[in-house]
C-alpha positions in Angstrom: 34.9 66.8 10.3 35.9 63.7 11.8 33.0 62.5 13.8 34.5 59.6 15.7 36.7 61.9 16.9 34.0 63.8 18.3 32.5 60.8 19.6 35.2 60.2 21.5 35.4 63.7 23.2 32.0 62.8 24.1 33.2 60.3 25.9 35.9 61.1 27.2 33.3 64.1 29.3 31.2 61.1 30.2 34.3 60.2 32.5 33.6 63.9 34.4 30.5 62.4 36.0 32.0 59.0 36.7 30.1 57.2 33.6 31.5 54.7 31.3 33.4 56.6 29.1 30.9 56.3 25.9 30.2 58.7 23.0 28.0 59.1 20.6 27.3 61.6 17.4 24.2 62.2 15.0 25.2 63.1 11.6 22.9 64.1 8.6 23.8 65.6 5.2 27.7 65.6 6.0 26.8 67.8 9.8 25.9 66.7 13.3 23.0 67.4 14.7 23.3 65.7 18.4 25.6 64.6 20.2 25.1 62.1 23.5 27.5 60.7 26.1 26.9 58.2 28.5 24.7 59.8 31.2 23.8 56.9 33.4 25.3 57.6 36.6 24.9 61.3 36.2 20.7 60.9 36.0 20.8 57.8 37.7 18.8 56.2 35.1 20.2 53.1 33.8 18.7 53.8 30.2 20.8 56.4 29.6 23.4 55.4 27.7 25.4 57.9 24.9 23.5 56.6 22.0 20.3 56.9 23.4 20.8 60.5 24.5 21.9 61.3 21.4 18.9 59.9 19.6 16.6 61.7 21.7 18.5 65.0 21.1 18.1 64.6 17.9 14.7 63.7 17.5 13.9 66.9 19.6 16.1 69.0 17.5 14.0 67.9 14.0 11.1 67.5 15.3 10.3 64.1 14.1 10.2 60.5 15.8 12.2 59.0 12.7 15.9 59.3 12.0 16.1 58.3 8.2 19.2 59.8 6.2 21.0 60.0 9.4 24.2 58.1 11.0 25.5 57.1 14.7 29.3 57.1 15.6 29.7 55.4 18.7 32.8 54.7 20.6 31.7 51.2 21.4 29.9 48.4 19.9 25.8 49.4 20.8 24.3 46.6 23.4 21.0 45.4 22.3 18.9 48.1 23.8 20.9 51.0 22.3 21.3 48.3 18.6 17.5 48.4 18.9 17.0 52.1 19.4 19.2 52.6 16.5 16.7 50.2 14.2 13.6 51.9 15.7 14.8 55.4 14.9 15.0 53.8 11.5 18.9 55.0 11.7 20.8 54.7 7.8 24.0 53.4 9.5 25.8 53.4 13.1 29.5 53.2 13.1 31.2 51.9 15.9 35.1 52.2 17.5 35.5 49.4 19.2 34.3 45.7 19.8 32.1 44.5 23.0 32.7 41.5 23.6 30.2 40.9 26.5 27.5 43.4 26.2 27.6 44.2 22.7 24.6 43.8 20.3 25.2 44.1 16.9 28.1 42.0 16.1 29.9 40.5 19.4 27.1 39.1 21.4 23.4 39.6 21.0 23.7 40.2 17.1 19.9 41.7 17.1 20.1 42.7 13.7 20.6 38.9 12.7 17.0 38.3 13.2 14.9 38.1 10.5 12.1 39.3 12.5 14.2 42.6 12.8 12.0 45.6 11.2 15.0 48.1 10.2 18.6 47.4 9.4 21.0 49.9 9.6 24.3 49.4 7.7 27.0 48.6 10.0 30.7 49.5 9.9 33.3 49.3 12.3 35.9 52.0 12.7 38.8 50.2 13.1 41.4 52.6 13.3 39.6 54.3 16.4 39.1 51.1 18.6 42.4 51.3 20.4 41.8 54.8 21.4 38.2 53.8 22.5 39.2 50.6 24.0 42.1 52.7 25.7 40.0 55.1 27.1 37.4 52.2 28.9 39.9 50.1 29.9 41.6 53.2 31.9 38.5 53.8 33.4 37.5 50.3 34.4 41.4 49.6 36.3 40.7 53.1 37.9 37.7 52.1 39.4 39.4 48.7 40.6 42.0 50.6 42.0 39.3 53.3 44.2 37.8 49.6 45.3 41.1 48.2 46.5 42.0 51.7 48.1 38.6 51.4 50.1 38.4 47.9 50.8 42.1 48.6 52.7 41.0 51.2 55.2 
């Protein structure tokens, strides 16, 4: 299975609810076991962002408050709090799409796990042959949105 792919499924539903098109899968012995899209405006809770969801599905599902032998696909680089859920989890590896330039925390901007006051590493890998479709898919959403602002901002 291929589980960016799924990711981005994921987040391509987040758009469905008008949330940043972000996904997220939870994979352990070769299988997901969660799955998480961006759910921010949806619950109107700014905290709730793909990979956070998926962490606390999975967490739920296993019954445990650690993630060891387990992996993140993301669509998107992780910002620093999602990059620091990731560590706390105690997450083997999170593999991301796409580069953030301005929010992201692992390797574009805040670069959290650069600190050596940083507890847990993950490996980190970026899936390069997925960040066009993932960059795509955000930068579709984001000139849609300036468009409906532009449409309202002329009646």
């Amino acid at each position: 299975m291929d589980f960016m792919k799924q990711a981005l499924i994921l987040a391509h539903r987040a758009t469905t609810h008008d949330d940043v098109p972000i996904g997220a899968v939870i994979v352990r012995d070769g299988k997901i076991i969660a799955r998480g899209e961006n759910l921010v405006q949806k619950k109107h809770n700014p905290t709730l962002h793909a990979e956070i969801v998926a962490i606390n599905r999975a967490c739920k599902k296993l019954g445990v408050k650690f993630l060891d032998n387990c992996d993140i696909y993301v669509t998107l680089e992780p910002c620093a709090m999602c990059a620091t859920a990731i560590s706390l989890a105690r997450m083997r590896a999170v593999y991301f799409a796409a580069h953030d330039p301005k929010g992201g925390g692992i390797l574009s901007n805040a670069r959290i796990y650069d600190s050596d006051k940083h507890l847990w590493r993950p490996d980190v890998h970026v899936v390069a042959e997925y960040a066009d479709d993932a960059g795509n898919m955000l930068r579709a959403f984001f000139a849609a949105r300036r468009q409906e602002k532009k449409s309202i901002s002329h009646c």
